[in-house]
C-alpha positions in Angstrom: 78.1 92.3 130.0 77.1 94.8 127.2 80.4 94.1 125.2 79.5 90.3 125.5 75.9 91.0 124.4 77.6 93.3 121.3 79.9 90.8 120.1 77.2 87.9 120.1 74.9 90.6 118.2 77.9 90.8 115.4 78.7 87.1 115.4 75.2 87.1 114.7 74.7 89.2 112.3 77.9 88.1 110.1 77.2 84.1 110.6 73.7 85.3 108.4 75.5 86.9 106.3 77.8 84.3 105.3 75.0 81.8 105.2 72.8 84.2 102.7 76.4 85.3 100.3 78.3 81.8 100.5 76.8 80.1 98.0 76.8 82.3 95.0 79.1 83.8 92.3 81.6 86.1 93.0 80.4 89.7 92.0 83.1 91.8 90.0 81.5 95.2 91.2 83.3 95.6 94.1 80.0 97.8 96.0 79.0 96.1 99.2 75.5 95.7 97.3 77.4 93.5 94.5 79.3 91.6 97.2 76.8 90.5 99.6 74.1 90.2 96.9 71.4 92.6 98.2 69.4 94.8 96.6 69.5 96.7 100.3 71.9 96.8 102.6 70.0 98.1 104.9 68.6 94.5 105.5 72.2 92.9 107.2 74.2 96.4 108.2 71.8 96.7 111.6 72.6 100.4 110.9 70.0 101.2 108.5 71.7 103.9 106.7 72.7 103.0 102.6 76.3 103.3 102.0 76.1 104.7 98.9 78.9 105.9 96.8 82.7 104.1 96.8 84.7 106.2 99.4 87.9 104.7 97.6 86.8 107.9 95.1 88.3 110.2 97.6 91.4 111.7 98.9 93.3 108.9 101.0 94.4 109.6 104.1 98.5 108.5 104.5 99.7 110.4 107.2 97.0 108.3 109.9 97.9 104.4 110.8 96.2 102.1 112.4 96.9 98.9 113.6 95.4 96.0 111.6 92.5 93.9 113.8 93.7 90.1 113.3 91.2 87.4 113.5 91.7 83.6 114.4 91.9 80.9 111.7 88.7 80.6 110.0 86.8 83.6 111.9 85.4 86.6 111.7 84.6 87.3 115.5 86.3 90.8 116.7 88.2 89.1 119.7 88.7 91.2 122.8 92.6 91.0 122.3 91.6 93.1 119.4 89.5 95.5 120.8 91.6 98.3 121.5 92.9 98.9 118.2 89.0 99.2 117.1 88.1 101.5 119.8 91.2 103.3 118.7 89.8 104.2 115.1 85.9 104.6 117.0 87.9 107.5 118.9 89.5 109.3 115.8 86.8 108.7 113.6 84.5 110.4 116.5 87.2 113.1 116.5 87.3 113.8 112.8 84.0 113.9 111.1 85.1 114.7 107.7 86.5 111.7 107.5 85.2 108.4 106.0 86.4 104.7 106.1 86.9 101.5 104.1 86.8 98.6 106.3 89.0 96.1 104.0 89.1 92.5 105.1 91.9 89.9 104.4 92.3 86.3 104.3 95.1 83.8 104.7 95.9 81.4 101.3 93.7 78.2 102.7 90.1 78.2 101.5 88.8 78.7 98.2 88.7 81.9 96.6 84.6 81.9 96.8 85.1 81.4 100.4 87.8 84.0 101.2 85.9 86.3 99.9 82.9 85.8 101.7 84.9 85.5 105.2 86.8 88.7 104.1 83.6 90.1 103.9 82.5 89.2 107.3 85.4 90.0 109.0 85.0 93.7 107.1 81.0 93.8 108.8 82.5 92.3 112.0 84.7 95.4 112.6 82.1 97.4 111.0 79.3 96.4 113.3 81.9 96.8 116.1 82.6 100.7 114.9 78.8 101.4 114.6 78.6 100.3 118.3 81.2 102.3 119.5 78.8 105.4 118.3 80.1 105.7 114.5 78.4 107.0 111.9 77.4 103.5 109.8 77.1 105.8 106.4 81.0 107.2 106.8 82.3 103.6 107.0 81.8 101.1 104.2 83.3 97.5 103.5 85.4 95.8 101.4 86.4 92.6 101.0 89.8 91.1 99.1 89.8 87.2 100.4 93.5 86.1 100.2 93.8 88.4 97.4 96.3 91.1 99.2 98.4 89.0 101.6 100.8 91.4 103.9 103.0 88.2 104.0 103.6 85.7 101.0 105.0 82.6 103.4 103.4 79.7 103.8 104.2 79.8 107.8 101.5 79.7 110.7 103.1 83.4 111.5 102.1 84.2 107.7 98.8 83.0 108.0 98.3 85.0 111.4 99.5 87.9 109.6 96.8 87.8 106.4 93.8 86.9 108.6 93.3 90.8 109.0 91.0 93.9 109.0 92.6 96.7 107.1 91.5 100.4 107.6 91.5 103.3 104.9 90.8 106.6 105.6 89.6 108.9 102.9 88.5 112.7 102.9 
């Protein structure tokens, strides 16, 4: 009941946020402040801490995988198929608190690049929402978004398109 409850909360919360950032201009500053077009994020991350510098400035992590959280065609709801691999990093992250995270999300070719961007974006707050729920610290993890930019897989195949519909974790120290 509480995880239906959460994942209505972040459906929410990203379905404002896509309303507020679709419309405008992609920003080149790559801060969560340039992409979503707030002068606080405090006011859409529901976990009123500022994020704050780029995490991407420190050490990455490469010897710690996780499994990429895959979202159905034009979504950006955390399904519970996908859960586990989310509670997975909630675990480590709880485990290791020097560490911080860059919640990257990834969309499939179809769209236009203004709007892959902006579901990259929610799918990103979707997981990040998700983490801050599971009891993580909202200032160690931050957002990113790269819209079809990245694909893991350049076909042009439903498999493809299952493949770069994705949430992407770096770790950093």
């Amino acid at each position: 009941m509480i995880f239906s409850r959460t994942l209505k909360c972040v459906a929410l919360l990203t379905a404002c946020v896509v309303i507020v950032s679709g419309c405008r201009t992609p920003s080149t500053d790559l801060t969560d402040e340039g992409l979503l077009g707030f002068d606080d994020i405090d006011a859409v991350d529901g976990g009123g801490i500022p994020l704050g510098a780029r995490f991407e400035d420190g050490i990455p992590i490469t010897d710690v995988h996780f499994e990429n959280v895959l979202f159905g065609y034009d979504s950006f709801v955390v399904e519970s198929s996908q859960a586990a691999k989310v509670e997975a990093v909630a675990d480590y992250m709880r485990r290791s608190p020097e560490v911080r995270l860059v919640v990257e999300g990834h969309c499939d070719e179809r769209g236009s690049r203004d709007y892959n961007m902006s579901l990259g974006e929610s799918r990103a707050l979707a997981v990040r929402a998700y983490l801050v729920g599971l009891g993580v610290d909202g200032g160690r993890v931050q957002t990113r978004s790269f819209g079809e930019e990245q694909p893991q897989d350049s076909g042009h195949t439903p498999e493809a398109y299952r493949l770069n519909r994705r949430g992407v974790f770096a770790l950093f120290r």
